[in-house]
NUSE-510649 format. One record per residue: residue number from 0; residue in one letter; x, y, z of N, C-alpha, C in turn. Coordinates in steps of 0.2 Angstrom, whole numbers. Layout:
// residues N
     k   r     npx     npy     npz    capx    capy    capz     cpx     cpy     cpz
   NUM   a       X       Y       Z       X       Y       Z       X       Y       Z
...
***
This chain:
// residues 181
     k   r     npx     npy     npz    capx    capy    capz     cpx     cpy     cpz
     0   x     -15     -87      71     -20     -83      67     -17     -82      60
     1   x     -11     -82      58      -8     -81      52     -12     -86      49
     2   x     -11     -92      50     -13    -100      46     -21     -97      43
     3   x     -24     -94      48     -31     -94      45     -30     -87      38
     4   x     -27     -83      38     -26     -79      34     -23     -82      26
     5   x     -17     -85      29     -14     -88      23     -16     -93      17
     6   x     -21     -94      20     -26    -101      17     -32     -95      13
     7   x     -34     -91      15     -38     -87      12     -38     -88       4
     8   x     -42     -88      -1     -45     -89      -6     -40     -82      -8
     9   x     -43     -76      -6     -41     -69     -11     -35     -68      -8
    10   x     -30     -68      -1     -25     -69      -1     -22     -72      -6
    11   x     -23     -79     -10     -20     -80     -13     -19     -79     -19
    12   x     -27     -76     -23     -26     -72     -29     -24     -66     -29
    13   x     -22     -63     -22     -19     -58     -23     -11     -58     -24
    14   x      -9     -63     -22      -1     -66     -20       0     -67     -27
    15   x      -4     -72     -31      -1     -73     -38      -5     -67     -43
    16   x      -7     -61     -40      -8     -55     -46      -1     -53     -44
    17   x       3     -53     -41       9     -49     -40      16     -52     -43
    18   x      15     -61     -43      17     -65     -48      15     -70     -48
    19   x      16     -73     -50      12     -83     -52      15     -86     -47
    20   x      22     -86     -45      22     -91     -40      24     -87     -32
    21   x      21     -81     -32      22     -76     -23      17     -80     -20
    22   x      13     -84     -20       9     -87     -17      11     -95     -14
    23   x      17     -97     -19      20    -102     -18      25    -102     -14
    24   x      27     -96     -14      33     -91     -10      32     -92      -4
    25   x      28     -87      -3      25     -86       5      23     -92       7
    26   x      18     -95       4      17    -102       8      24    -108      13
    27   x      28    -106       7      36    -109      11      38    -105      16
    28   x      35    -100      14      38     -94      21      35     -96      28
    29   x      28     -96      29      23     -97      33      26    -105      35
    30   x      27    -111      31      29    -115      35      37    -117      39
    31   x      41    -112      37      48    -113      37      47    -105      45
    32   x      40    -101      45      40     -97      52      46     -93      54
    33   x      52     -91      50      57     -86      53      59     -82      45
    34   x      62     -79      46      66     -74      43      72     -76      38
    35   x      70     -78      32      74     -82      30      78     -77      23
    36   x      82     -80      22      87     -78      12      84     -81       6
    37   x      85     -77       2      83     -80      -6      87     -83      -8
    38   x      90     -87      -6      94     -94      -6      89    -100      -4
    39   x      87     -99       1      82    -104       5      75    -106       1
    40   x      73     -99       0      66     -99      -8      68    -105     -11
    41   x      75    -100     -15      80    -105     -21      79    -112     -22
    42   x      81    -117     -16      81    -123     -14      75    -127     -14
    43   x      67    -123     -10      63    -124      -9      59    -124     -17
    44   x      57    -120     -21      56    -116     -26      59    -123     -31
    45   x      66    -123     -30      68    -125     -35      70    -122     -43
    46   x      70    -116     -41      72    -111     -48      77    -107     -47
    47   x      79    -101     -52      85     -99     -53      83     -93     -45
    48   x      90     -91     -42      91     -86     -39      87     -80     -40
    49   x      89     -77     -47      85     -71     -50      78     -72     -51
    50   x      76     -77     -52      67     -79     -52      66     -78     -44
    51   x      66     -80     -38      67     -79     -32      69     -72     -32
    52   x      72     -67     -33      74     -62     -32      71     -55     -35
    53   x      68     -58     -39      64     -52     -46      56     -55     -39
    54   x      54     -63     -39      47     -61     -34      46     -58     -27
    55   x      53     -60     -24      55     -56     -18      54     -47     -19
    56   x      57     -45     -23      58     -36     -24      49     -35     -27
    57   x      46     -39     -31      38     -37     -33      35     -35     -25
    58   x      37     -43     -21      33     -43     -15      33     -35     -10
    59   x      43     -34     -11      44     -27      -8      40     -22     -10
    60   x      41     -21     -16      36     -15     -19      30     -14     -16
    61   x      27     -19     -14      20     -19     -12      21     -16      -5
    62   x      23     -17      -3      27     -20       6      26     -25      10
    63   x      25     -28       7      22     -36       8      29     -39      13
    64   x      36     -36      10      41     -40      12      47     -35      14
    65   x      50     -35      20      55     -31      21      62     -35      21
    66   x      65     -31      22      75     -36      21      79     -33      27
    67   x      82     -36      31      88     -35      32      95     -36      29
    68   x     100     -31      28     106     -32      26     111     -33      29
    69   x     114     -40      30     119     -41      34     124     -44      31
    70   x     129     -38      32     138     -40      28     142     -46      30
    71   x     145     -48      26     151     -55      28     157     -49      29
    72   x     159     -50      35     168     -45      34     172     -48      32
    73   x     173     -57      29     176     -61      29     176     -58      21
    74   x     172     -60      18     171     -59      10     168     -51       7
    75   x     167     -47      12     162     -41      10     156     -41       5
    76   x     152     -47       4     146     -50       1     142     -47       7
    77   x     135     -46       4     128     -44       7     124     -50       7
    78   x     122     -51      12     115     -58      15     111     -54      17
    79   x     104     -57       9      99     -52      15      92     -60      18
    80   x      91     -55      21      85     -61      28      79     -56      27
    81   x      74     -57      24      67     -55      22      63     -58      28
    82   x      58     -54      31      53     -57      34      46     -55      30
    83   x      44     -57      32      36     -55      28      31     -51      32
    84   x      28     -46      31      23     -43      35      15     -43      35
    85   x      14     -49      40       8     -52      39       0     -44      38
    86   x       4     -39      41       0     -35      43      -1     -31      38
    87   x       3     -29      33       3     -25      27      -1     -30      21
    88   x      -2     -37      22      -4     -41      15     -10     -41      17
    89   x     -12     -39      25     -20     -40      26     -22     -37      26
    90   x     -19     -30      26     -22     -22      23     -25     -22      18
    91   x     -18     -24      15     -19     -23       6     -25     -29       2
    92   x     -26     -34       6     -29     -41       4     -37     -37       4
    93   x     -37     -35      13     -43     -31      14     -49     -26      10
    94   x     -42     -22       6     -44     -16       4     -45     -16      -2
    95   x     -43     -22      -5     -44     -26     -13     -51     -29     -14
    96   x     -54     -32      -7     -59     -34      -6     -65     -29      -8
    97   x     -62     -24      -3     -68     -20      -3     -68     -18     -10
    98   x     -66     -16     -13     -66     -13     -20     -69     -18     -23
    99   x     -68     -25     -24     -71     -31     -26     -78     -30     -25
   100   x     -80     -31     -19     -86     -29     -16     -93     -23     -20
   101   x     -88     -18     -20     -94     -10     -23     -93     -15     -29
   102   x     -87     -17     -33     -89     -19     -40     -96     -22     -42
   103   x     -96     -29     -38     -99     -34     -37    -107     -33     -36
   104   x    -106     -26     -29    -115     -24     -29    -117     -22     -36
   105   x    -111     -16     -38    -112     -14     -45    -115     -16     -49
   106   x    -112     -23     -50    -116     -30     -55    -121     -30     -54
   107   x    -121     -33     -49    -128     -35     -46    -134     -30     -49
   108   x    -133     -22     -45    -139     -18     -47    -139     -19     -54
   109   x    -135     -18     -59    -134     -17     -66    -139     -23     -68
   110   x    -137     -30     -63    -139     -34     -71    -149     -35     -69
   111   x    -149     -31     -60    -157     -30     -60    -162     -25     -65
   112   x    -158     -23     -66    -160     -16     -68    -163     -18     -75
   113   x    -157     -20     -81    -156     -22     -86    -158     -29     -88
   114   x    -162     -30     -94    -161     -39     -97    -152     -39    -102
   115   x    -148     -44     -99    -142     -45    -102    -144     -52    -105
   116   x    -137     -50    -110    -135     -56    -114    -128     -57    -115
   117   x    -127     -66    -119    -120     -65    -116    -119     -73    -122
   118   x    -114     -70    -127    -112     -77    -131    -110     -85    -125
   119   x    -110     -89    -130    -107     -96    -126     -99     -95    -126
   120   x     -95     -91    -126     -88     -91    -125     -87     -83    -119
   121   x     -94     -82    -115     -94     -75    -113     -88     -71    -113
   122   x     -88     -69    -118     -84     -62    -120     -85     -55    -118
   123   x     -91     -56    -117     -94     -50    -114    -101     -50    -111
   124   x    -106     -47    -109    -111     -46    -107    -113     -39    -109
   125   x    -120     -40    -112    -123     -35    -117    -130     -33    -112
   126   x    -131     -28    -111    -138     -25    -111    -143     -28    -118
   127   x    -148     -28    -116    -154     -29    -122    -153     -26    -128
   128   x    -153     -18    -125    -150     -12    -132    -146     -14    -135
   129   x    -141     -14    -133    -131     -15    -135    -134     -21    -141
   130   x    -138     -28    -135    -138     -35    -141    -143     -33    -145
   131   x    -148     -27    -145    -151     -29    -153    -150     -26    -159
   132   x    -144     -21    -157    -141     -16    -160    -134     -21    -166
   133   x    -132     -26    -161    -128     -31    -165    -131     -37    -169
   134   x    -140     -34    -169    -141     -42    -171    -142     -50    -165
   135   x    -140     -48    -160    -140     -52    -155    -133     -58    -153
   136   x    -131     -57    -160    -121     -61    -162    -119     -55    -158
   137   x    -114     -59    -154    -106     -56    -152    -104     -50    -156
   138   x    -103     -48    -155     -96     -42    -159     -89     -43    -160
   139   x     -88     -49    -153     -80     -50    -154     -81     -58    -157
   140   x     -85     -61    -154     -83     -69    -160     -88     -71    -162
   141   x     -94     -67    -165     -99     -68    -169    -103     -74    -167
   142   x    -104     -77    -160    -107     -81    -159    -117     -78    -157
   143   x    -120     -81    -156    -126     -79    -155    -129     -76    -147
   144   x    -130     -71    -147    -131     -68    -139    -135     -72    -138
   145   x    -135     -75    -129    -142     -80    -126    -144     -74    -120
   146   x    -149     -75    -118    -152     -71    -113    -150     -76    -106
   147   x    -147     -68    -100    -144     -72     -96    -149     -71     -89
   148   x    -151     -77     -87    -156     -79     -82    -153     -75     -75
   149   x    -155     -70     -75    -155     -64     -68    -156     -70     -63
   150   x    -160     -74     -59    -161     -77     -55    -156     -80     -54
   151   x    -151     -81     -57    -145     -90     -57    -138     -82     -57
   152   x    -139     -76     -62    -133     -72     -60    -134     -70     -54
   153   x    -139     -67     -50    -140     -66     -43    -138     -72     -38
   154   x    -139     -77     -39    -138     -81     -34    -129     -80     -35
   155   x    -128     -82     -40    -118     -82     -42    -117     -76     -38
   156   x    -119     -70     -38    -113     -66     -38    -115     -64     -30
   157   x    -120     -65     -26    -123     -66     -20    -116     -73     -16
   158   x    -117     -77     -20    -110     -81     -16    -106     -78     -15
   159   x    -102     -75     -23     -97     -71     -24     -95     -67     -17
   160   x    -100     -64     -16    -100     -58     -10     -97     -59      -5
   161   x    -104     -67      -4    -104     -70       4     -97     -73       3
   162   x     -95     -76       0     -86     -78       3     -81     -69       2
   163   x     -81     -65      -1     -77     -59      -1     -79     -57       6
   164   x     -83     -56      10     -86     -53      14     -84     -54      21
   165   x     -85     -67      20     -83     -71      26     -76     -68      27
   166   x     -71     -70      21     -65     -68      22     -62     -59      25
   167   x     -67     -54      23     -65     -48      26     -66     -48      33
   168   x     -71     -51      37     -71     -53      42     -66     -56      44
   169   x     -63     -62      43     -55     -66      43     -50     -57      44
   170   x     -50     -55      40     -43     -51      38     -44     -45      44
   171   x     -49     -44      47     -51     -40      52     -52     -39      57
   172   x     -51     -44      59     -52     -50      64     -44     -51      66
   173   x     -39     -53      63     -34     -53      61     -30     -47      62
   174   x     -33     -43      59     -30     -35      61     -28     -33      66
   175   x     -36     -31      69     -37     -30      76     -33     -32      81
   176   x     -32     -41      80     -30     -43      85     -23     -42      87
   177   x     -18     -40      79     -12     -39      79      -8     -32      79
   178   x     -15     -25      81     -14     -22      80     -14     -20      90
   179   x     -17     -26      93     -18     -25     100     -10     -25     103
   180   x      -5     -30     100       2     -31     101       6     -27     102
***
């Protein structure tokens, strides 16, 4: 059931909001299935220790990633073995969603409500007022406000949902399941 989480669109965006390549990380994780060293990333990755090390501690933070620490008596060096906690990234993947969500209905009623506008570099999205107030140019790059066809933003942001939503089913589904264990 991991596989099906792992591949998740927002899983992923959430992996690289925490760094650019956690998502390249974990992926390695998931196919290599055990408990592995920041030495092992290292090789995989192909970059420096402390790159591996600095996205490892980001992951911790979150709690995405826990560590064992195991001593060499031979040399008195610390070996840590990180596993990943498939159950904490789907919490947090979950509960990103939902926030995503209220945002997105939010949109949604706003741009029903309101006629918007929105230069050719969208910069921003203006209410009617806001553009007649500027002349109907941008504010930030003086392009020309065009009127944004509510029919075509309702359908977009209607996808937008309907995959954030498909996927919350995934992560919950997922949950449950692991929480039966």
């Amino acid at each position: 059931m991991a596989t099906d989480i792992i591949n998740l669109n927002s899983i992923q965006k959430y992996l690289e909001n925490v760094d650019c390549a956690a998502y390249k990380l974990v992926s390695i994780w998931y196919k290599n299935k055990e408990n592995t060293s920041d030495e092992f990333f290292t090789q995989h990755l192909e970059c420096k220790i402390t790159v591996v090390r600095s996205i490892l501690n980001k992951l911790h933070y979150y709690g995405i990633v826990n560590y064992d620490k195991i001593k060499n008596e031979n040399s008195g060096w610390f070996t840590f073995k990180w596993h990943l906690d498939y159950n904490k990234l789907s919490k947090l993947v979950f509960l990103n969603n939902l926030d995503k969500l209220e945002k997105l209905n939010a949109k949604e009623k706003y741009y029903g409500e309101y006629q918007m506008f929105v230069c050719k570099n969208s910069c921003n999205d203006f209410p009617f007022e806001v553009a007649a107030e500027y002349n109907f140019n941008c504010p930030m790059c003086s392009e020309t406000l065009k009127h944004i066809d509510y029919v075509e933003k309702h359908k977009e942001l209607q996808a937008q949902i309907k995959i954030i939503e498909e996927e919350n089913v995934i992560l919950s589904l997922f949950l449950k399941e692991n929480n039966k264990k």
